[in-house]
C-alpha positions in Angstrom: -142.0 -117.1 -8.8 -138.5 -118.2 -8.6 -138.6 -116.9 -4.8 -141.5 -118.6 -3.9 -139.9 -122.1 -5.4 -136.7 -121.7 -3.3 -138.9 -120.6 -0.3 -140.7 -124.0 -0.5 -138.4 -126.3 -1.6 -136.3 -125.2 1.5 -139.0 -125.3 3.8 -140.1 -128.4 2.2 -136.7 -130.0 3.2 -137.1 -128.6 7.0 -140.3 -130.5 6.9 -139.6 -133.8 5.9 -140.0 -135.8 8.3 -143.6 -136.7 9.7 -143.8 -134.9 12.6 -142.7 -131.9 11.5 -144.6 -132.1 8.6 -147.8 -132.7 10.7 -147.5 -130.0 12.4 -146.8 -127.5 9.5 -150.4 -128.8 7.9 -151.5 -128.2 11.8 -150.9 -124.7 12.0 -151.5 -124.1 8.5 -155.2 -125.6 9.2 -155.4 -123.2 12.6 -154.3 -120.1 10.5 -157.0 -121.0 7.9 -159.8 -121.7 10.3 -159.2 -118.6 11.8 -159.3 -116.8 8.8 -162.2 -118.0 8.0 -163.9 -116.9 11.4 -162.2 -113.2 11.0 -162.3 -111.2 8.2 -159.8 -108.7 9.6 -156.9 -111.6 10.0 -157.9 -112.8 6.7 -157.1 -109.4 4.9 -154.1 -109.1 7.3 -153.0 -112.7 5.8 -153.5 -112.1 2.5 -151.9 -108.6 2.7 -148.6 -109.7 4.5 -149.2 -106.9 7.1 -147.0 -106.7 9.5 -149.0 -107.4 12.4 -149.7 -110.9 11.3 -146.2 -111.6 12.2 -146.8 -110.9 16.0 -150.0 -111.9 15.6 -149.2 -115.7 14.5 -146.9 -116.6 17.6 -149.3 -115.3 19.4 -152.9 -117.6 18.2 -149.5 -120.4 18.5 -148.7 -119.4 22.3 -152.9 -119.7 22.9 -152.6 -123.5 21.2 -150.1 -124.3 23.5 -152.7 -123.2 26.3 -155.0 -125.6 24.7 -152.6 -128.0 24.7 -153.1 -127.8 21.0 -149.7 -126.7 19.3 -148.8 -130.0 18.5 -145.2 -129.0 19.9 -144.7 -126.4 18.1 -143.9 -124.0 20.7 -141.4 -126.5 22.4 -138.9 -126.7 19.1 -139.3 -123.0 18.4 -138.9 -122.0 22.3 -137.6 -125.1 24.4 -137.7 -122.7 27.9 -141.4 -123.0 27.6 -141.7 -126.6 28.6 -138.5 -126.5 30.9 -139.8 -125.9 34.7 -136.3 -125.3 35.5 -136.1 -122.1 34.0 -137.6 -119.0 34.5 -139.7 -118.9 31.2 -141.2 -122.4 32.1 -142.0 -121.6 35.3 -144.1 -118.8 34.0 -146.0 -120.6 31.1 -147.1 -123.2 34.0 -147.9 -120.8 35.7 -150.0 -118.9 32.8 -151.5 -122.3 32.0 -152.8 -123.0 35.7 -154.6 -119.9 35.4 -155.6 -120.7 32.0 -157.5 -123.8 33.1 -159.3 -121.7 35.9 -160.8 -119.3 33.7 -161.3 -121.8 31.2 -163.6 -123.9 33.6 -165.5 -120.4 35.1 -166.2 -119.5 31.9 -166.4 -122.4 29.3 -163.1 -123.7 27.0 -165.4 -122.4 23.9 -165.7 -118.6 25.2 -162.3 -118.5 26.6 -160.4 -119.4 23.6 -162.5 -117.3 21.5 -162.3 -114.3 23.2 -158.4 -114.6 23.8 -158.0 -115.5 19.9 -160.0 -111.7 19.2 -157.5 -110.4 21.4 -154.3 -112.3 20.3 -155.1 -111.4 16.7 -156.6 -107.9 17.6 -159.5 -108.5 16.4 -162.2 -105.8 17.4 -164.4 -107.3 20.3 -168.6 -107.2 20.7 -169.7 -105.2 23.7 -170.6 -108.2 25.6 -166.5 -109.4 24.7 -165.5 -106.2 26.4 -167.4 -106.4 29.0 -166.5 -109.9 29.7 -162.2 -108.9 28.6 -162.5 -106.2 31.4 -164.5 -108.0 34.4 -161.8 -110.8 33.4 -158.9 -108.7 33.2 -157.5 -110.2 30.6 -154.7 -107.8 29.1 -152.8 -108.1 32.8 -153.4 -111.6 33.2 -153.4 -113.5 30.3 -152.9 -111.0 26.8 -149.4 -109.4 28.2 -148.1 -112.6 28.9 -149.3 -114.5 26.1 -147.8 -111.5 24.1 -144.5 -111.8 25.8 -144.0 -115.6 25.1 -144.8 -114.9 21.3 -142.0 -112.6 21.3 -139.8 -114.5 22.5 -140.9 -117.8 20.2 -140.5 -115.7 17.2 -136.8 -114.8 18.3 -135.5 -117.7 19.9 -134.2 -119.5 16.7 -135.6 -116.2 14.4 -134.4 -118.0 10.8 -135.8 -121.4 12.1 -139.2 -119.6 13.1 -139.1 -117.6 10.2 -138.9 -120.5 7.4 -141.5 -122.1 9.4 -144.1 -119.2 9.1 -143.2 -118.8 5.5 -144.1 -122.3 4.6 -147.5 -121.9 6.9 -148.5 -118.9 5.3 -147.8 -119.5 1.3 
């Protein structure tokens, strides 16, 4: 218990202020919805399993796709947004093709099929059908994959008091 009191009341101080605050309750609200729509990421939540902790920068990176991350990604990982560098150059380039896919085959079925994948959630027949015509792990899952990787270890103890917060 005493654990859990020091683990808010310092992620309660990183939080403070409004923005950041809204966008703890922001993620906090995507992690729950999501649980809610997958039974398998629920149990993984609930059990601490290890692959939630790829699995969260991950459904984060996708956000950011959506345009949805209320800046999350851009505190945790500033190279993301910077089209100077290498990283930023790449995540334009990931959300250009993003936003072609997304119009061939509707915002709604895109984000749900890439939020099965992100959070390895098994897929319907028809989902991998659709993830192989698509090609999804070479185009979109890999990279999306790499770029939580690298937000999780940018500023690790930052990122890592952020996901205990979300996930208590």
């Amino acid at each position: 218990m005493v654990e859990f009191e020091n683990s808010w009341s310092q992620g309660l101080t990183y939080f403070l202020d409004s923005k950041k605050l809204s966008q703890l309750l922001h993620f906090s609200q995507v992690i729950e919805a999501t649980a809610e729509k997958h039974k398998q990421f629920a149990d993984q939540l609930e059990q601490r399993d290890a692959e939630i902790f790829l699995n969260l920068p991950g459904l984060l990176i996708l956000k950011s796709l959506e345009n949805d991350d209320k800046e999350i990604c851009s505190i945790f990982y500033p190279d993301m947004d910077d089209n100077e560098t290498d990283k930023g150059r790449q995540v334009a380039s990931l959300r250009l093709l993003y936003d072609k896919m997304r119009r061939k085959q509707g915002s709604y079925e895109l984000y749900n099929l890439l939020e099965k994948c992100v959070i390895e959630v098994p897929l319907s027949e028809s989902e991998t059908k659709t993830f192989k015509e698509l090609d999804l792990e070479y185009t979109m899952i890999r990279e999306i994959r790499g770029l939580a990787m690298q937000l999780s270890r940018f500023k690790p103890a930052d990122w890592n008091k952020f996901l205990d917060v979300v996930i208590k």
